[in-house]
C-alpha positions in Angstrom: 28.1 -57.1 -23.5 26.1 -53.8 -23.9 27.5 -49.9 -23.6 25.6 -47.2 -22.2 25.2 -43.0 -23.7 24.0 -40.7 -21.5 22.9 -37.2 -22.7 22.1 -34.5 -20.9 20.9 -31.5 -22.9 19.2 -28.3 -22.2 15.3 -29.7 -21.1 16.3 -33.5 -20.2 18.3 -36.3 -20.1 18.4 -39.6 -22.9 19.9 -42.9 -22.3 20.7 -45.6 -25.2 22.1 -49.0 -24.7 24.1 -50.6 -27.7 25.3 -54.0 -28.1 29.3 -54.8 -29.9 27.5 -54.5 -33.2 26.4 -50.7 -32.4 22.6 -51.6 -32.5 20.2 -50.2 -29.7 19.0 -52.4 -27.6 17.2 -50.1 -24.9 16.2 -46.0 -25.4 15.2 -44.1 -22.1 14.3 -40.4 -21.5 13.9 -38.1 -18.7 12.3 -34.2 -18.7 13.5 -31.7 -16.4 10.7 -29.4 -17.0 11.2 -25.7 -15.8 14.2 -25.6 -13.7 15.1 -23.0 -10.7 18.4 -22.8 -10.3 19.2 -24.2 -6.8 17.9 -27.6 -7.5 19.7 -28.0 -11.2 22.5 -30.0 -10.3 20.0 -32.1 -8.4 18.0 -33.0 -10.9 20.6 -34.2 -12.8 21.9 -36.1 -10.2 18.6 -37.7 -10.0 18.3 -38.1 -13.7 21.7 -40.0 -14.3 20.2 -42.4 -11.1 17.2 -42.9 -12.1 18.0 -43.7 -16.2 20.8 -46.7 -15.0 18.0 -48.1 -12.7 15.3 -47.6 -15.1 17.2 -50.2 -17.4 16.6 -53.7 -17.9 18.0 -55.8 -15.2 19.7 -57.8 -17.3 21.4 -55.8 -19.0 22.7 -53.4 -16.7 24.3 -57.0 -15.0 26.1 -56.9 -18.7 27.4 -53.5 -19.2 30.5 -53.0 -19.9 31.4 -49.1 -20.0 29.5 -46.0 -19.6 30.1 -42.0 -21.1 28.3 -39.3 -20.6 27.8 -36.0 -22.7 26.9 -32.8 -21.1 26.4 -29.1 -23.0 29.5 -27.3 -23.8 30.6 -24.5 -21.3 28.3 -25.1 -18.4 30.3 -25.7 -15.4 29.3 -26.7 -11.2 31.6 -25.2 -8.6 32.0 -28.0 -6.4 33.8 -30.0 -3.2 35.7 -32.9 -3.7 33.0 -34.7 -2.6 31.1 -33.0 -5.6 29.3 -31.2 -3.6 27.7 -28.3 -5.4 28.8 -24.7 -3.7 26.8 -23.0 -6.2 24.3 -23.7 -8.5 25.6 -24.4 -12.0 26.1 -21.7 -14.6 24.6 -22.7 -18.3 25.9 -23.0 -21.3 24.8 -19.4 -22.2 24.8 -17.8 -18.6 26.1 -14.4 -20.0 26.8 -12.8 -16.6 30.6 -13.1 -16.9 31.2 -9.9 -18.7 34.4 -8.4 -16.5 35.7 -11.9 -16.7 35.9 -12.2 -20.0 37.7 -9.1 -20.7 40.5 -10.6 -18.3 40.6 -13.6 -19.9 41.0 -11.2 -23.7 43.9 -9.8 -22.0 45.8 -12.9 -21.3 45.0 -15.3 -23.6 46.3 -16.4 -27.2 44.0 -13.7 -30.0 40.8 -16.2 -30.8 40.7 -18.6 -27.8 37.4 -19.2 -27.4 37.8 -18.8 -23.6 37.5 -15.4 -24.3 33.8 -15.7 -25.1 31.5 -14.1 -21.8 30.3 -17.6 -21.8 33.1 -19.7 -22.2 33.7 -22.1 -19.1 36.5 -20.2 -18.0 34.9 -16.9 -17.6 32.5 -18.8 -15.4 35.0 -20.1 -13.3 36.3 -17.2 -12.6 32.6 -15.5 -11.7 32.5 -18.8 -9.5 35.5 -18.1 -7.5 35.3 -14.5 -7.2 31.7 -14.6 -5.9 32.5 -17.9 -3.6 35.5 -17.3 -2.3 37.3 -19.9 0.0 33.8 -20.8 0.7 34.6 -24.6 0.4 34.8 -25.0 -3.7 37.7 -26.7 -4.7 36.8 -27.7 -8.0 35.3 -26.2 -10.9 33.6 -28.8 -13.4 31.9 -29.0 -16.8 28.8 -30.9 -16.6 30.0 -34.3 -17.8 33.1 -33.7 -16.0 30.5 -34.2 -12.5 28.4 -36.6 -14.0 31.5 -38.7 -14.6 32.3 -38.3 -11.7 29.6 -38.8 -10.0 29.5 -42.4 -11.9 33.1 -43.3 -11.2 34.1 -41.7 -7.8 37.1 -40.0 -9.5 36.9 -36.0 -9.3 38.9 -34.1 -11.2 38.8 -35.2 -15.1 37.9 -33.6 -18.3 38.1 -34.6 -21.6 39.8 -32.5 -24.2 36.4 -31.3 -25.7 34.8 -29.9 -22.6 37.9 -28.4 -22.0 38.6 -26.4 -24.5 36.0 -23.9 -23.7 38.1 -23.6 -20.2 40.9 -22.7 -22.0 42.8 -26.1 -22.9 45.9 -25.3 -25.2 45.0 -27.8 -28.1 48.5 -27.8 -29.6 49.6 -29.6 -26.2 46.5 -30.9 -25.1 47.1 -28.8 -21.5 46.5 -26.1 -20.1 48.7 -22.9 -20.8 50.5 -20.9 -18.7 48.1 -17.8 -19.3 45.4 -20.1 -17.7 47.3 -20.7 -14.7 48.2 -17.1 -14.6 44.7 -16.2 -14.6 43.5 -19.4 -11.9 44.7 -22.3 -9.7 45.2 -24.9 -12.1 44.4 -27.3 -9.0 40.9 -26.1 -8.9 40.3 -27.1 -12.5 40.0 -30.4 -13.6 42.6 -32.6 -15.4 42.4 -32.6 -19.5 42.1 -36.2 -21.0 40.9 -37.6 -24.4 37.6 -38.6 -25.0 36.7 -41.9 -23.8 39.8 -42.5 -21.8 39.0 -45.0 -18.8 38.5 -43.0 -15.3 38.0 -46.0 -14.1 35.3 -49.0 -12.1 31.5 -47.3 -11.8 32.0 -46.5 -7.7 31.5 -50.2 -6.0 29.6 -48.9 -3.5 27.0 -47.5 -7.1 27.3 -50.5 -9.0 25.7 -53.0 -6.5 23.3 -50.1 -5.6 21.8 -50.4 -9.4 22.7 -53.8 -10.0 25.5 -53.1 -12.9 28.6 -55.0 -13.6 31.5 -54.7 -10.8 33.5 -54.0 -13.8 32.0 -52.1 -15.8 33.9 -48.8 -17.1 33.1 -45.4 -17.0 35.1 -43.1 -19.4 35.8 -39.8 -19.7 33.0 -37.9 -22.1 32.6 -35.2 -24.7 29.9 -32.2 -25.6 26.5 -33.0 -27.2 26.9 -31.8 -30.2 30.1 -33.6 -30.8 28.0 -36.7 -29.4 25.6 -35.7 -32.0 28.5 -35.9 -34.6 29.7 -39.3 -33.6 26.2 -40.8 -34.0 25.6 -39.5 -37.6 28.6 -41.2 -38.4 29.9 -39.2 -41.2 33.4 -39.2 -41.9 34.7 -37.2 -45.2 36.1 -33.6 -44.7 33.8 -31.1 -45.6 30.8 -33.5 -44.2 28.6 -31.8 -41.7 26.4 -32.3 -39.2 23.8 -29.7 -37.6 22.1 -30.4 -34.2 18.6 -28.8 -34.3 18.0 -28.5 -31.0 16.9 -26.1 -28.0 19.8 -24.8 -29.5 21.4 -24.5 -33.3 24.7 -26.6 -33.6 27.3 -26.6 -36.3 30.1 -29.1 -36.4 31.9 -29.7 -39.8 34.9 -32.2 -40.0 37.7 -30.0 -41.5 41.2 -30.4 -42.8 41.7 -26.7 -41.3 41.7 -25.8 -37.6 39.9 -22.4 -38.0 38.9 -20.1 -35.1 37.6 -16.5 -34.3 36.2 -15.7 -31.1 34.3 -12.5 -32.6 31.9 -15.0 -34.3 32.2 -17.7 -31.5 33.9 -20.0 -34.1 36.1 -23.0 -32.6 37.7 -26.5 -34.0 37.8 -29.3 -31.4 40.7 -31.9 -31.2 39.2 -34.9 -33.5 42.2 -36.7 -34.1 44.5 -36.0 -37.4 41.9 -33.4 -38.2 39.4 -31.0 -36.4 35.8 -30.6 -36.3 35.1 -27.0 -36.5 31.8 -25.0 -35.8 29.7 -22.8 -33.4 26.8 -22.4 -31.1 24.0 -20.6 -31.6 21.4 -19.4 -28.7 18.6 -19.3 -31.3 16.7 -23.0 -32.0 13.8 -25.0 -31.2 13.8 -23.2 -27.7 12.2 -20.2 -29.6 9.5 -22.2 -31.3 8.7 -24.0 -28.0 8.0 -20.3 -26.5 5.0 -19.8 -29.2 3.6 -23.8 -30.1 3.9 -27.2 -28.7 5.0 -30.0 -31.0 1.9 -30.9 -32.3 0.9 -28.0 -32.9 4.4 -27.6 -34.9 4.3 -30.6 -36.8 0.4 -29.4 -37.9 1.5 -25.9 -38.8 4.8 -27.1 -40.9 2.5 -29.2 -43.2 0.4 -26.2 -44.7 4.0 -24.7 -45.4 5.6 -24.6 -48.7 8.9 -24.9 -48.3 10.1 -24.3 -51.8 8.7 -20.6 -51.0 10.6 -18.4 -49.5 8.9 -16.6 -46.6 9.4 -13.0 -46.8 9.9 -12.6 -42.7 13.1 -12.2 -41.3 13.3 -12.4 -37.7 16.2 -12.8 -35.2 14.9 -15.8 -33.4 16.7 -15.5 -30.2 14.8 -17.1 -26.9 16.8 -13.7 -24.8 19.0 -11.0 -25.6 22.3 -12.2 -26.4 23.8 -14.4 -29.2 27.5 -16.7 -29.7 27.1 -17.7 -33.5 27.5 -16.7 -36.0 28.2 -13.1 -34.5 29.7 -13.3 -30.5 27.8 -10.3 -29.1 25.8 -10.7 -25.6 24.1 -7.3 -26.4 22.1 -9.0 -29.3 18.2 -8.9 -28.7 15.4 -11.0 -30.4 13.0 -9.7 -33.0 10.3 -11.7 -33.8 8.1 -8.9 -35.2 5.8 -8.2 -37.1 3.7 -11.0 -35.9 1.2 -12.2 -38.6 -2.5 -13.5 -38.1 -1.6 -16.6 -39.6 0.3 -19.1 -37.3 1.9 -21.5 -40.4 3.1 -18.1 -41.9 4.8 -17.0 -38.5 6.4 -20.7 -38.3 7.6 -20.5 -42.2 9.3 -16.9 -40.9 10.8 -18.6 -37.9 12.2 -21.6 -39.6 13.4 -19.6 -42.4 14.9 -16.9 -40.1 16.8 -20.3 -38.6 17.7 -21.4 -42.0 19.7 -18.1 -42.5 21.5 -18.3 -39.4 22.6 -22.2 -40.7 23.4 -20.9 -43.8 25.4 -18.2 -42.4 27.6 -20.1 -40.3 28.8 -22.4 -42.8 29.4 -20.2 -44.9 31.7 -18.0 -42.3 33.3 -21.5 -41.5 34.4 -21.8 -45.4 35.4 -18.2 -44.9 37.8 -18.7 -42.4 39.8 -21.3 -43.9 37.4 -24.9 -43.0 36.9 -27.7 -45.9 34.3 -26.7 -48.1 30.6 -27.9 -47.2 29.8 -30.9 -48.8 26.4 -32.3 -47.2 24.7 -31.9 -43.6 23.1 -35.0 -41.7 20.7 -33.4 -39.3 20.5 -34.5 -35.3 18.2 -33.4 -32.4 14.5 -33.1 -32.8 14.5 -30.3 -35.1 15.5 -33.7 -37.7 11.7 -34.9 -37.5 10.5 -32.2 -39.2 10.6 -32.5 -43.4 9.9 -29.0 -44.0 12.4 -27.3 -42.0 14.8 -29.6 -43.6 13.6 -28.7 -47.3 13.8 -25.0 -46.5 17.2 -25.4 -44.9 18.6 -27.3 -48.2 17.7 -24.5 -50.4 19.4 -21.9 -48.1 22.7 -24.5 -47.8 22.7 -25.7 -51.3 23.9 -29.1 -50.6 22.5 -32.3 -50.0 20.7 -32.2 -46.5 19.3 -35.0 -44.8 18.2 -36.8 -41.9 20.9 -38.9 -39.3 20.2 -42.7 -39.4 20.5 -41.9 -35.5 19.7 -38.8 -34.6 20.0 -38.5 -30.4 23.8 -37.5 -28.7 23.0 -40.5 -26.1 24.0 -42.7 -29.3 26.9 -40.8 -29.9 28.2 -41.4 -26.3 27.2 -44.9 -26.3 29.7 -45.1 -29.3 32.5 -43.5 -26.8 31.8 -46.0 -24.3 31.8 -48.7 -26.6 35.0 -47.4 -28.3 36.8 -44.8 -26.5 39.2 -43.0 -28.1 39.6 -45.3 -30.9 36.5 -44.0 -32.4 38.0 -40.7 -33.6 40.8 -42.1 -34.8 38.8 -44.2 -36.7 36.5 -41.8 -38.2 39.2 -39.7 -38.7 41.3 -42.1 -40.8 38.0 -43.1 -42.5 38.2 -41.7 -46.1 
């Protein structure tokens, strides 16, 4: 009996298969390479195919449940075929400006649906722009992919939700949200790893999976992320260094403040609070490739401080540790030296780390105790040494370090898991 992850991030897809004992038995990866935005949602599409059929035949005849993580706030107007009426808006598509301001208006002071990238704003830039032009539904991106897998439209899990504007005191949406939108054109909130249901019959003898095998309901990366460091004590941490910097710290305290695009997500008896930042490896992948990063971070000292301090944003516009789309880049001056521009970068990236946990502490979340590190950001010791004398606590590697892990721990558990992890002390 295996389980099957899917992540999809920001420049490709991962797949891991577990067995009952959580160890991996197969890894897979797909790039997306540079995407235009008309054929995104097909290339995922593609990409969630093509890494089931990629797997070993025997053990996609022995799987018994499937989830899928998708990035937090990127959302697919669709029919309720799942047809897409519009290419997807991402995760940091800032365009929803006048949106946003409605959405301040109504909702509860802090929601972070009032962010002008929050999922809600994009919904409704979607429908404004669209119309009755035939899209019914308005998705996260593991809400499609789900559905894609299952043949049930229609589902979200509380995580992916929130950003849409989920009430997380009843786990539904408010009445300010349906004030502001048809309720029936957003998808239905459920926990984490609830069952949707069979993978579609007519998919599962198409790849050659179990007739039975489950799909459930997913979650974000970075909480994906979380789940497969496995950490457990409050105050525990966990960073996702990817395109993207992710914080998620498991807290006894649900804090929030949408003017520094600070959140806590359901997580059972407590809350895993954090934030998003635009800046990450995206910025160091505009300047070097990885080899050329990994050569450059050895003739770094990272018990130096680098006396650069940029704002290493890929575009204007930032969500954490400050929420202000106006925010541009600088990544000036520029020196001759490429190791000492990468020390400035990573250091300038330390900072913003730093910064947000300490805001977190500010605001009321357990106090930091130690950060496990995910993404691929994890691979490199430098970074890591430079970010533990910025954090001041003990930082260190994840024993498993991809999101696809983390959802192959949903599928294997479903909600139990946060329960568990939550009750784990």
């Amino acid at each position: 009996m295996y389980f099957l992850g899917i992540d999809f991030g920001t420049s490709g897809a991962r797949a891991c298969v577990i067995d009952a004992t959580g160890d991996v038995v197969a890894e897979d990866t797909r790039d997306f390479g540079a995407l235009r935005d008309y054929e995104t949602a097909g290339i995922w599409r593609e990409a969630l195919w093509d890494l089931a059929a990629a797997l070993p035949a025997a053990l996609r005849a022995q799987l018994a449940a499937v989830a899928v993580d998708g990035t937090s706030g990127t959302v697919i107007a669709c029919d309720e075929t799942l047809a897409p009426r519009h290419p997807p808006l991402l995760y940091n598509d800032g365009r929803a400006v006048d949106e946003a301001a409605r959405i301040a208006r109504a909702a509860e002071p802090g929601h972070p649906a009032t962010a002008v990238t929050s999922g809600l704003a994009k919904v409704l830039w979607l429908k404004q722009r669209l119309g009755g032009h035939g899209a019914s539904l308005y998705l996260n991106q593991a809400d499609w992919l789900g559905g894609l897998l299952s043949g049930r439209v229609g589902f979200s899990d509380y995580h992916n939700a929130l950003k849409m504007g989920l009430d997380l005191d009843a786990l539904a949406w408010p009445e300010w949200v349906k004030f502001l939108v048809d309720i029936d054109s957003l998808p239905q909130p459920v926990a984490p790893g609830t069952v949707l249901g069979p993978l579609a019959h007519r998919r599962a003898r198409y790849l050659g999976i179990a007739s039975d095998c489950l799909v459930r309901a997913g979650t974000t990366d970075s909480i994906a992320a979380f789940l497969a460091a496995g950490v457990s004590d409050s105050g525990d941490a966990v960073t996702s260094l990817g395109s993207t910097l992710v914080l998620k710290l498991l807290s006894d305290t649900r804090v929030e403040s949408a003017a520094h695009g600070v959140y806590s997500h359901w997580f059972g008896t407590r809350w895993l609070a954090g934030g998003a930042s635009n800046a990450g490896s995206a910025v160091l992948r505009q300047f070097f490739d990885d080899r050329t990063l990994a050569a450059l971070s050895e003739r770094i000292d990272p018990a130096i401080a680098s006396p650069l301090d940029y704002l290493p944003l890929p575009r204007t516009g930032e969500r954490f540790p400050v929420n202000d789309p106006t925010l541009a880049p600088h990544l000036t001056p520029r020196p001759a030296d490429d190791a000492e521009f990468l020390h400035g970068l990573l250091e300038s990236l330390a900072r913003i780390e730093a910064r947000g946990y300490a805001l977190l502490a500010e605001l009321g979340a357990s106090p930091l105790r130690r950060v496990e590190t995910a993404g691929g950001g994890a691979k490199n010791p430098a970074w890591t040494r430079i970010r533990a004398r910025h954090l001041d606590v003990p930082v260190a590697r994840a024993a498993h370090t991809e999101a696809a892990y983390g959802a192959a721990l949903l599928a294997r558990d479903g909600p139990r898991c946060f329960a568990s992890l939550a009750n784990r002390d």
